[in-house]
C-alpha positions as CSV (number, residue, x, y, z in Angstrom):
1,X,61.0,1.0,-63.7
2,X,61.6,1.0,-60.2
3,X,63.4,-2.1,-60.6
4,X,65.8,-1.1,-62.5
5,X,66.1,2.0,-60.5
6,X,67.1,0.0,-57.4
7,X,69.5,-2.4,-59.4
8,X,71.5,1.2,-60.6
9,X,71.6,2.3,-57.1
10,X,72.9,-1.1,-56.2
11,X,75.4,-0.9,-58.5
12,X,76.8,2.6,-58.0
13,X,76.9,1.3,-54.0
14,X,79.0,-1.3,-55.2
15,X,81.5,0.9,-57.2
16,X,81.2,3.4,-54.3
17,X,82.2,0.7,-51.7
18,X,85.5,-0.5,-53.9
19,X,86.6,2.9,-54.5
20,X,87.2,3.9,-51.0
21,X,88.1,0.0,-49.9
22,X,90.7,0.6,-52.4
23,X,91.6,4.1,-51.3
24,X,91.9,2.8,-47.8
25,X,94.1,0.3,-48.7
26,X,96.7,2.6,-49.4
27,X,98.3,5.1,-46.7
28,X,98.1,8.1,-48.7
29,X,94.8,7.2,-49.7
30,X,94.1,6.9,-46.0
31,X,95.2,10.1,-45.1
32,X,93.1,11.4,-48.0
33,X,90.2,9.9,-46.8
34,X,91.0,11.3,-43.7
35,X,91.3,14.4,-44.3
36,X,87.9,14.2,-46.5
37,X,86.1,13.2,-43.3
38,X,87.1,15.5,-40.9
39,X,86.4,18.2,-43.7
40,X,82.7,16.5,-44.2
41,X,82.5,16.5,-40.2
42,X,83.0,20.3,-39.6
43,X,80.4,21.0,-42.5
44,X,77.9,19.1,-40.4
45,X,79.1,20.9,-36.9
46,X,79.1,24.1,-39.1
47,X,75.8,23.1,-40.5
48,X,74.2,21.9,-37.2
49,X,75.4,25.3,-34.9
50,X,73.3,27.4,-37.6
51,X,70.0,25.5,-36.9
52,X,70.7,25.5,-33.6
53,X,71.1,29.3,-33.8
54,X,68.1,29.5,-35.9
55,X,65.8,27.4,-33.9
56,X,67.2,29.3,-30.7
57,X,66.0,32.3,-32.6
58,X,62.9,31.1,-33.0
59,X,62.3,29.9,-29.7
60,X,63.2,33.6,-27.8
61,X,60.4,35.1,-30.7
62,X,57.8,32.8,-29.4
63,X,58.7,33.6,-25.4
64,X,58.1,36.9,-26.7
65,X,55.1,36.6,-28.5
66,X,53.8,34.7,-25.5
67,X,55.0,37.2,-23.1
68,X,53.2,39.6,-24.7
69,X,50.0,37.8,-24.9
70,X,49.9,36.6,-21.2
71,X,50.2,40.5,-20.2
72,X,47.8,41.6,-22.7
73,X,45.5,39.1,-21.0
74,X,46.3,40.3,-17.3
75,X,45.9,43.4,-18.3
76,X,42.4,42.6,-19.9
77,X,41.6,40.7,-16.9
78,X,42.4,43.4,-14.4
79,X,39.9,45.6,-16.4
80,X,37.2,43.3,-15.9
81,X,38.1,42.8,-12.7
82,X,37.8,46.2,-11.9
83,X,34.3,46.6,-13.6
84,X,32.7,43.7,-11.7
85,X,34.1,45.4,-8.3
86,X,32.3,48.4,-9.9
87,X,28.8,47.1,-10.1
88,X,29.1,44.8,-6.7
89,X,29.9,48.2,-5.3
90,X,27.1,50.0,-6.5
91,X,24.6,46.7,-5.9
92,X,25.7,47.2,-2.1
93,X,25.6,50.8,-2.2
94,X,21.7,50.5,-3.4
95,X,21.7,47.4,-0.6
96,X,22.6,49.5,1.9
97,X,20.1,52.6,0.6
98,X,17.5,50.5,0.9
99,X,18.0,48.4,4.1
100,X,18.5,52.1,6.3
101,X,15.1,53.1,4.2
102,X,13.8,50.0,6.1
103,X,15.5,50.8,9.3
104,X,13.9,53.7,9.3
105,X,10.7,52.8,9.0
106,X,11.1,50.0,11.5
107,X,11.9,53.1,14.1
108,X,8.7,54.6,12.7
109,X,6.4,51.6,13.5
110,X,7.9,50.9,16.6
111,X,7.2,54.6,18.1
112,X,3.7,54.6,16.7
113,X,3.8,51.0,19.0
114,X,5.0,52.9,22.0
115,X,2.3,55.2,21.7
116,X,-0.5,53.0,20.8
117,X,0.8,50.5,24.3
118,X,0.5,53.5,25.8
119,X,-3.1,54.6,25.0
120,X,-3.9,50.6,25.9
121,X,-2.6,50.9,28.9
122,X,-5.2,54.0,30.0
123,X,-7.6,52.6,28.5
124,X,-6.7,49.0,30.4
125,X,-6.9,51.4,33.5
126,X,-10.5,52.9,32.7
127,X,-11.7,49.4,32.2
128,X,-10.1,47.6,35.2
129,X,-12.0,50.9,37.2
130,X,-15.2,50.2,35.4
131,X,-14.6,46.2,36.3
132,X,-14.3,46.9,39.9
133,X,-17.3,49.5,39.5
134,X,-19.9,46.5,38.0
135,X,-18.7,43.7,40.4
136,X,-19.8,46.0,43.8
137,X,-22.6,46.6,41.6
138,X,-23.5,43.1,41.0
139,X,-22.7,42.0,44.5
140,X,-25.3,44.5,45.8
141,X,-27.5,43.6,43.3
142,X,-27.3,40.0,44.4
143,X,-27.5,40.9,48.2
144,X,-30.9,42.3,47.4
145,X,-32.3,39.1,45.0
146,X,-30.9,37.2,47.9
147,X,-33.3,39.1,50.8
148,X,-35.8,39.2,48.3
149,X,-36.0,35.4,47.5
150,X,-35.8,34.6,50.3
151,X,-32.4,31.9,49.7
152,X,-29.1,31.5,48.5
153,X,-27.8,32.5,45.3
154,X,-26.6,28.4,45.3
155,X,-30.1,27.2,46.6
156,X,-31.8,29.5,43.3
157,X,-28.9,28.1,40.9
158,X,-30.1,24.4,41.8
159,X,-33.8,25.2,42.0
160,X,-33.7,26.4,38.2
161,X,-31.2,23.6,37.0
162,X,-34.1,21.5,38.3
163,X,-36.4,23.1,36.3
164,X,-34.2,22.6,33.5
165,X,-33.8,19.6,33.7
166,X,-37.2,18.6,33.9
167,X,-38.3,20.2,31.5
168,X,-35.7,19.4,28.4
169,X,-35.1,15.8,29.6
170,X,-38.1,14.4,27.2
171,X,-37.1,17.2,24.7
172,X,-33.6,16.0,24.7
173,X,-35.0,12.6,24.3
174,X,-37.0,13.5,21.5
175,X,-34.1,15.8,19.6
176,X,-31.9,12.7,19.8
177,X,-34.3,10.3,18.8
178,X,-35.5,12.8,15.6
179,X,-31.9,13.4,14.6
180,X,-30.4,9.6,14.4
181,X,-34.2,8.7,13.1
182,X,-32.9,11.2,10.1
183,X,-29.1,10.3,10.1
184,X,-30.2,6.7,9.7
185,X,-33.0,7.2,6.8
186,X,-30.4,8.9,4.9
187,X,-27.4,6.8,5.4
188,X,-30.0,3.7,4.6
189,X,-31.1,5.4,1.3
190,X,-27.4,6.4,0.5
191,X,-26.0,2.9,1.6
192,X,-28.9,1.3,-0.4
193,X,-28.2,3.3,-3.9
194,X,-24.5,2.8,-3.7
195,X,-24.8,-1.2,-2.9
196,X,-27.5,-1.9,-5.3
197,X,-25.6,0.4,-8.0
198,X,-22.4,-1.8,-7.2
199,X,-24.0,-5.3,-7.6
200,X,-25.7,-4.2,-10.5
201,X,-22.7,-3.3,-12.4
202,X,-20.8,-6.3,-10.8
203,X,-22.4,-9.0,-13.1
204,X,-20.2,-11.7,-11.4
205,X,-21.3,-15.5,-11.3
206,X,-22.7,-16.5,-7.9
207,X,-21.4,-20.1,-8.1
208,X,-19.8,-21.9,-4.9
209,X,-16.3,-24.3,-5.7
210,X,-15.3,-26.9,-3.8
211,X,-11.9,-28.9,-3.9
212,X,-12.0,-31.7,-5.4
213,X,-11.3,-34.3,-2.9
214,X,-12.3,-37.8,-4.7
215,X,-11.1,-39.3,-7.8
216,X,-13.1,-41.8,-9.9
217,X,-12.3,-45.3,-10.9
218,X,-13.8,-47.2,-14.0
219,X,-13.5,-49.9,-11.3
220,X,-13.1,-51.6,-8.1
221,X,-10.4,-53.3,-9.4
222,X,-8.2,-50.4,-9.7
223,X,-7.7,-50.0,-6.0
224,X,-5.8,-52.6,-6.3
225,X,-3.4,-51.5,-8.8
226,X,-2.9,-48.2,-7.0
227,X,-2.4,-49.8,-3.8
228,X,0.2,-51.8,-5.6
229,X,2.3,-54.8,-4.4
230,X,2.8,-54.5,-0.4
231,X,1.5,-50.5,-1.1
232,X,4.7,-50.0,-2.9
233,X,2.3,-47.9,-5.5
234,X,0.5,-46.1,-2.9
235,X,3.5,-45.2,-0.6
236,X,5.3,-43.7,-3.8
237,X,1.9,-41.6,-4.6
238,X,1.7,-40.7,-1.0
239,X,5.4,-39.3,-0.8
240,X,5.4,-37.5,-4.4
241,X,2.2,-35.6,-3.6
242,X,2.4,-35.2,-0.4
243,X,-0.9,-35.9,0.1
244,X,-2.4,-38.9,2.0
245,X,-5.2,-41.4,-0.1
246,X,-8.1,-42.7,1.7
247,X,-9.0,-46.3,-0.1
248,X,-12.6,-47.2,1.7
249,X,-15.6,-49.0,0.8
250,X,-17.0,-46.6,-1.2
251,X,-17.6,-47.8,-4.7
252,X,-15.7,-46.9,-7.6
253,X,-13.8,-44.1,-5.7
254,X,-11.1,-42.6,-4.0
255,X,-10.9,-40.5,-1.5
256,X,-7.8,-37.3,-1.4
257,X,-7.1,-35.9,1.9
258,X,-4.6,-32.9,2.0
259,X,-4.8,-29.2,4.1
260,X,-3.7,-28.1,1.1
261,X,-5.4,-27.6,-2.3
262,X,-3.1,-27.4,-5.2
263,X,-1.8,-30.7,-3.7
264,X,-5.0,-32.1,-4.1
265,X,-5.2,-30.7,-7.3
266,X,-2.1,-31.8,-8.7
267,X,-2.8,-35.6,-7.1
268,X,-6.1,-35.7,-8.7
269,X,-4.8,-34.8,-11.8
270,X,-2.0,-36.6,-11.5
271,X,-4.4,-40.0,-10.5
272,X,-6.7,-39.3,-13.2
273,X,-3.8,-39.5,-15.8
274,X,-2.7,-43.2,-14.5
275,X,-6.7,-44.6,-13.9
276,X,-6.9,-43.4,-17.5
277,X,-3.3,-44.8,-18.7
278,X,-3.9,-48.1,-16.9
279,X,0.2,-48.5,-16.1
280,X,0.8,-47.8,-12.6
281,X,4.4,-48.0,-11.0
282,X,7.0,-45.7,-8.9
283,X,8.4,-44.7,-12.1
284,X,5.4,-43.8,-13.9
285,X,4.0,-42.3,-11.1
286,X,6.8,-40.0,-10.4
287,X,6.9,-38.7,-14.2
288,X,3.0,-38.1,-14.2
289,X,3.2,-36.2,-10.7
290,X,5.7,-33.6,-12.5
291,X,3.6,-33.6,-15.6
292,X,0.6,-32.6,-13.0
293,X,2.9,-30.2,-11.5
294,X,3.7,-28.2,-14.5
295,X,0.1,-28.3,-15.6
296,X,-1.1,-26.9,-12.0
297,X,1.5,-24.2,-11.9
298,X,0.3,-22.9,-15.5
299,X,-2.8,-22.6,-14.2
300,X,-2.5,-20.9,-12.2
301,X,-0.1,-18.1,-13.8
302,X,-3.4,-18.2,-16.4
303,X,-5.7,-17.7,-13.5
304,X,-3.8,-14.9,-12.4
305,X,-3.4,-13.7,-15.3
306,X,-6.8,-13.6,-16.3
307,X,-7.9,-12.0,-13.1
308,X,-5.7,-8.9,-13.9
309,X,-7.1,-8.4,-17.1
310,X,-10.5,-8.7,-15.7
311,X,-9.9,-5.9,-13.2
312,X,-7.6,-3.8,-15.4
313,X,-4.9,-3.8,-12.4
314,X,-2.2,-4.5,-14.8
315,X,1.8,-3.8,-13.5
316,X,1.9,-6.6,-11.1
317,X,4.7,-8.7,-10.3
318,X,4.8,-12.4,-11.5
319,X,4.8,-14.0,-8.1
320,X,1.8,-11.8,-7.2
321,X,0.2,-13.3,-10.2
322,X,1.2,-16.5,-9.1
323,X,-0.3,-16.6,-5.7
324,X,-3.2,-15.3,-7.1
325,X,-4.2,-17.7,-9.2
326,X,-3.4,-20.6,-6.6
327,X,-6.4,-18.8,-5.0
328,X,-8.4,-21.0,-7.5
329,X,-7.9,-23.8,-5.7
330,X,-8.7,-22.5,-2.3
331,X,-12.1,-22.2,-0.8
332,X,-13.6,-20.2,2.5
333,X,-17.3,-21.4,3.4
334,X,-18.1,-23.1,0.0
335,X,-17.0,-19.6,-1.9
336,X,-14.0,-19.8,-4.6
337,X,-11.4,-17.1,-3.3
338,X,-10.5,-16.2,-6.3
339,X,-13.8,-15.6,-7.8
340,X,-14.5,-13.9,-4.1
341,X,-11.2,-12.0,-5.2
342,X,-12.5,-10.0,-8.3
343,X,-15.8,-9.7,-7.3
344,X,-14.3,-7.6,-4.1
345,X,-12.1,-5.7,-6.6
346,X,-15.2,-4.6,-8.7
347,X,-17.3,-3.8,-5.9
348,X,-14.6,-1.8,-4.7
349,X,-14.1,-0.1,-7.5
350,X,-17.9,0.9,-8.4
351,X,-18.4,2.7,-4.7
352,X,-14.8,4.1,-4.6
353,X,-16.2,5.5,-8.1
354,X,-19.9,6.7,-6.4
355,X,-17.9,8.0,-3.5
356,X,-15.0,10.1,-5.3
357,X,-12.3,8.1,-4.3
358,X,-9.2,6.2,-5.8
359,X,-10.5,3.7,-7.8
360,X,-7.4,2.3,-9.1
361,X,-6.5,1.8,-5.3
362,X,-9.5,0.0,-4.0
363,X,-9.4,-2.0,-6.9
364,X,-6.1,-3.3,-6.5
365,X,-7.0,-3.7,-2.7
366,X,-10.1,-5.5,-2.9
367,X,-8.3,-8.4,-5.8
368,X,-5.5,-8.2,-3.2
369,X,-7.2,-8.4,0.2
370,X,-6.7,-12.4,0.3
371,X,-3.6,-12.5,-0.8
372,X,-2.3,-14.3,2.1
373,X,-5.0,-17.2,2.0
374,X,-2.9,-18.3,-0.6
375,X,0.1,-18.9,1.8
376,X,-1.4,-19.4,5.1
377,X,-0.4,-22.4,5.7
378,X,3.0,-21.6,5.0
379,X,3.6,-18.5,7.2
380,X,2.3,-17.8,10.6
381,X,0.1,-14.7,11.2
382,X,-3.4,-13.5,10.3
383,X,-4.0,-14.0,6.7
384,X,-4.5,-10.0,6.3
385,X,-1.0,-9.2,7.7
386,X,1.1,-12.5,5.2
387,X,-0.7,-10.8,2.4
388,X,0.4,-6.9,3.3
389,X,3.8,-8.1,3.5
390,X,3.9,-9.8,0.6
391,X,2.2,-7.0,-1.3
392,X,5.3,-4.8,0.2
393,X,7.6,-7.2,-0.8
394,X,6.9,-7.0,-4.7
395,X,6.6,-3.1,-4.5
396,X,3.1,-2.7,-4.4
397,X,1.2,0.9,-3.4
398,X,1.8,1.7,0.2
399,X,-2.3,2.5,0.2
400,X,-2.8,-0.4,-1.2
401,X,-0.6,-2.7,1.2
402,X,-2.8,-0.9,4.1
403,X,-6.4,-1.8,2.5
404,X,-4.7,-5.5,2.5
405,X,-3.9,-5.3,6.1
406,X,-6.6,-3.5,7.3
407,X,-9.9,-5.2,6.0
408,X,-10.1,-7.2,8.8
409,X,-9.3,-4.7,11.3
410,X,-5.9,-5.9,12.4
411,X,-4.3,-2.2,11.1
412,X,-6.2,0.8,11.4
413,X,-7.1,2.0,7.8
414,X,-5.7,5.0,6.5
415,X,-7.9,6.0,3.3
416,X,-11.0,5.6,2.9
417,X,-10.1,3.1,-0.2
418,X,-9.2,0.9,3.1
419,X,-12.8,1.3,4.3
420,X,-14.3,0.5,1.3
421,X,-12.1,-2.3,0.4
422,X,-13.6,-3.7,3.8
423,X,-17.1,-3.0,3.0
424,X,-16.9,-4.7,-0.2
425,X,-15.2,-8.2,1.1
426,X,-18.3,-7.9,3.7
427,X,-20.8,-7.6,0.6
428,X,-18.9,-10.6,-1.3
429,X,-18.7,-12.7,1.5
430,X,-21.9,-12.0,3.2
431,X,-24.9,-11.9,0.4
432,X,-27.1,-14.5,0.1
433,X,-25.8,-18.0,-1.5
434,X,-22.3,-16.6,-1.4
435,X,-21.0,-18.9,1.5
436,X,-21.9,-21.8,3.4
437,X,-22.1,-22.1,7.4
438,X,-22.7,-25.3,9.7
439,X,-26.2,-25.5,11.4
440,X,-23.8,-25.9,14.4
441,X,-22.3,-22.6,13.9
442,X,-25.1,-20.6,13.1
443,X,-26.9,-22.1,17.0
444,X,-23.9,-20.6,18.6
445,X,-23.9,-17.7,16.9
446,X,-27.7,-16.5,17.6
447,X,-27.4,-17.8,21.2
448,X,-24.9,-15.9,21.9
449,X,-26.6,-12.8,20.5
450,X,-29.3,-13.4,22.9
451,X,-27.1,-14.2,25.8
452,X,-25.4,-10.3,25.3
453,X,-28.8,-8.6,24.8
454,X,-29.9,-10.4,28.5
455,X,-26.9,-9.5,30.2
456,X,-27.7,-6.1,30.5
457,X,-30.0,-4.4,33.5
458,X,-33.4,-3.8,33.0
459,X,-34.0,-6.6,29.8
460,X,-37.1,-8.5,30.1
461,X,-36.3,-10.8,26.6
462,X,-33.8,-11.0,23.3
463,X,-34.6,-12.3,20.6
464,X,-32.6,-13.0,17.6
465,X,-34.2,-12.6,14.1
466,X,-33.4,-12.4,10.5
467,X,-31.1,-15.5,10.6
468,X,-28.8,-13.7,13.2
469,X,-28.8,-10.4,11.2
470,X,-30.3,-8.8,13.9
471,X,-31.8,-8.7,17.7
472,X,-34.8,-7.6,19.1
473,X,-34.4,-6.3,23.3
474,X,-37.9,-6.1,24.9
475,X,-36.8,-3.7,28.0
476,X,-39.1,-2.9,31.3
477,X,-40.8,0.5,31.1
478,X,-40.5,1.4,34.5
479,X,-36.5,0.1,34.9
480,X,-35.1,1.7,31.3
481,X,-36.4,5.5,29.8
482,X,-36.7,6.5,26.5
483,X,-32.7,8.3,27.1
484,X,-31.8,4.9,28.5
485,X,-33.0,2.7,25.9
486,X,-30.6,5.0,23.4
487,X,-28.4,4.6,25.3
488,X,-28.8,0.8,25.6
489,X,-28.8,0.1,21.9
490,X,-25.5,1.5,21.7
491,X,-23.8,-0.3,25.0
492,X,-25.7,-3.9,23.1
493,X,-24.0,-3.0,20.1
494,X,-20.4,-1.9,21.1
495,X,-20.5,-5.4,23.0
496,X,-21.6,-7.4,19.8
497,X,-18.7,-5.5,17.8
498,X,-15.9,-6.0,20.5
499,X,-17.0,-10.0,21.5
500,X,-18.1,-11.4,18.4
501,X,-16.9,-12.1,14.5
502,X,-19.5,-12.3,11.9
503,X,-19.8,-11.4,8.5
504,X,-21.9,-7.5,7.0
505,X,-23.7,-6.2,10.1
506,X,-26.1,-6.6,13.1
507,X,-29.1,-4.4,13.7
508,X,-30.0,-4.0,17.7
509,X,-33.2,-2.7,18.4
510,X,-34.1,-1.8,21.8
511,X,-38.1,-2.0,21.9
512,X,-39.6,-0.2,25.3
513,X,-43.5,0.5,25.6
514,X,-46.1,0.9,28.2
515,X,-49.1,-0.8,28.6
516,X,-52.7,-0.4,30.1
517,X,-55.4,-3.5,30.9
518,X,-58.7,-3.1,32.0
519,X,-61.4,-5.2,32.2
520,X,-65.2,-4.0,31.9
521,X,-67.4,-5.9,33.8
């Protein structure tokens, strides 16, 4: 339909088109045409000045219309205008009431000030006559004590401070001695309870690691294959791990020497893995050094992992993680750091728990306090300091940065989490079986316990006891009292604690007596 629709408009276009070609063809037909035109042009002008009108119409209507609206709305605005001034008046005008309601009491207060300075001030007067009144009085009476005694008011004063003295020197001696005999018996019985409720509940394993350091061979002959044509083999193992391989006499072994331990690791895993596999060249060993690598560093993440889950300090960051299970592989005195590690952070934990504290803190900053073993080699600085700024670095706790920094005394703490963080590394690293300590060591250690206890006036004999963990002073009678020997104790240990590092504490006892021989003949 619409086909044929177009094809009849085509067609009328068409006859269209030839009639006025062929009207224009002729001169009247021109003029015709013409004329037409001009006649079709001022019906369009005519047609086109009436909309214009009408839309010009339109358009003053609107201006109106909008006229009248803007000054309906000024006028609406001035209304609410002139409300809001309204109440803002009468707010100020009840302002204002009440701040001269103030005023005036303010005058009030201030004259019933005036008057009461004023009744101060007589009675400042009575007193300063009544002052002057007791001193003449006093200074007669003390004229007459004065001819009456027979001395000085300054010779009586030192006469009774004498006295005194005497008298409440042994009582002074005693008080003291009751008081600290109490203050220790309690803080015993309290620090006992708290550390035996701690290692109960911390059921760790008391098992001292070592790093590996040898590797074994299935046989003598092996040496040789390592070593390798002209050491090629051993000089390629050398500079992958980093490490340096000690080939001796001793049988069906070989010895790893490196300051640090996840090389050793990964060369005696990596050694292991080409003894076993038999083919030992550059490239092999290259290939079986990262293999070792890989397998070291996902230990550790496990390690690291696993010790967060053990202590419920979940929220770490990865590299934290990291370093701490390298810890596995490092050692101090025979004792695994990372099993020291957790057993710090539950220890921690239990007597921040007894003592009302943070637990969350001073477990994080007792699985934390050796963070910087694990990089010590690597950054200079005591161990306790690499750790707190690497604890900062990954966003840990401020609290828990300072018990990192502080368990070793390096920072002052700041919380008592700090102090308890402290005391539980001392407990880890100082019970029995928990570390190892050269005979050497331990000589220079008790001698030089003994040689501070002698240095001091008046000892006869020190002796060290308890395998260091404490020192006996034997002090003569008639050169050190029983306020002296008090004193003493405290002067022997101040000197231990500021000359000396060892591990829980040292008990001084100062041991004075008096003795009397006869002999019946």
């Amino acid at each position: 339909m619409d086909i044929w629709l177009v094809l009849l408009l085509v067609i009328a276009a068409a006859a269209i088109a030839g009639a006025v070609g062929w009207i224009v063809a002729t001169p009247r037909g021109r003029e015709a045409g013409i004329k037409a035109e001009r006649i079709r042009q001022q019906g369009i002008l005519a047609g086109a000045e009436e909309q214009a009108a009408r839309i010009l119409a339109d358009a003053e209507t609107q201006v109106k219309a909008q006229q009248l609206a803007l000054r309906e709305e000024e006028v609406r605005q001035r209304t609410e205008s002139d409300m809001e001034l309204g109440r803002r008046r009468k707010e100020l005008e009840k302002i204002e009431e009440r701040l001269q309601n103030r005023l005036d009491s303010a005058e009030k207060k201030l004259e019933q000030l005036e008057q009461r300075d004023k009744r101060l001030g007589q009675l400042q007067t009575k007193i300063d006559q009544r002052s002057a009144k007791l001193e003449t009085m006093e200074q007669e009476w003390s004229d007459e004590l004065q001819r009456v005694a027979s001395m000085t008011q300054e010779e009586a004063r030192q006469v009774l401070l004498a006295e005194v003295e005497k008298k409440t020197r042994n009582e002074l001696a005693r008080t003291i001695r009751e008081v600290e005999s109490e203050v220790q018996e309690e803080a015993d019985r309290r620090g006992r309870e708290i550390v035996t409720l701690a290692i109960e509940r911390v059921a760790s394993e008391h098992v001292s690691e070592y790093a590996v350091s040898s590797v074994d061979l299935p046989s003598d002959e092996m040496k040789g294959r390592i070593i390798g044509r002209q050491g090629r083999n051993i000089r390629a193992i050398e500079q992958a791990l980093g490490v340096d391989l000690i080939v001796d006499d001793t049988p069906e072994a070989l010895t790893i020497s490196s300051f640090d331990p996840v090389r050793r690791e990964v060369a005696r895993m990596a050694l292991s893995k080409l003894v076993a596999d038999g083919r030992i060249h550059p490239a092999r060993i290259e290939k079986e050094v990262e293999k070792a690598q890989q397998e070291v560093e996902r230990i550790m993440m496990e390690a690291g992992e696993q010790a967060i889950i053990e202590t419920g300090t979940q929220g770490l960051h990865r590299e934290i993680q990291r370093l701490l299970g390298r810890l596995k592989f490092r050692t101090s005195f025979g004792q695994n750091q990372l099993y020291h590690a957790i057993e710090t952070a539950h220890l921690a934990a239990t007597m921040a728990s007894e003592l009302h504290a943070n637990v969350r803190i001073a477990r994080m900053g007792g699985l934390l306090h050796d963070l910087g073993k694990a990089v010590s080699h690597e950054m200079e600085g005591p161990h306790a300091i690499v750790g707190a700024e690497i604890a900062r670095r990954y966003g840990v706790n401020e609290a828990v940065v300072n018990c990192i920094a502080s368990h070793h005394g390096e920072v002052e703490p700041q919380s008592v989490e700090a102090v308890i963080v402290a005391a539980a590394d001392a407990i880890s690293g100082a019970r029995p079986g928990a570390r190892r300590e050269s005979f050497d060591t331990y000589i220079k250690r008790v001698t030089e316990l003994e040689s501070i206890g002698n240095s001091f006036n008046g000892v006869s004999q020190t002796f060290a006891i308890q395998a260091g963990r404490e020192i006996r002073v034997l002090v003569r009678p008639e050169a050190i009292d029983d306020l002296a020997a008090i004193q003493l104790s405290r002067d022997i240990a101040k000197k231990i604690e500021d000359n000396m590092q060892y591990p829980g504490q040292i008990r001084v006892t100062v041991v004075r007596e008096s003795r009397a021989v006869d002999y019946a003949k």
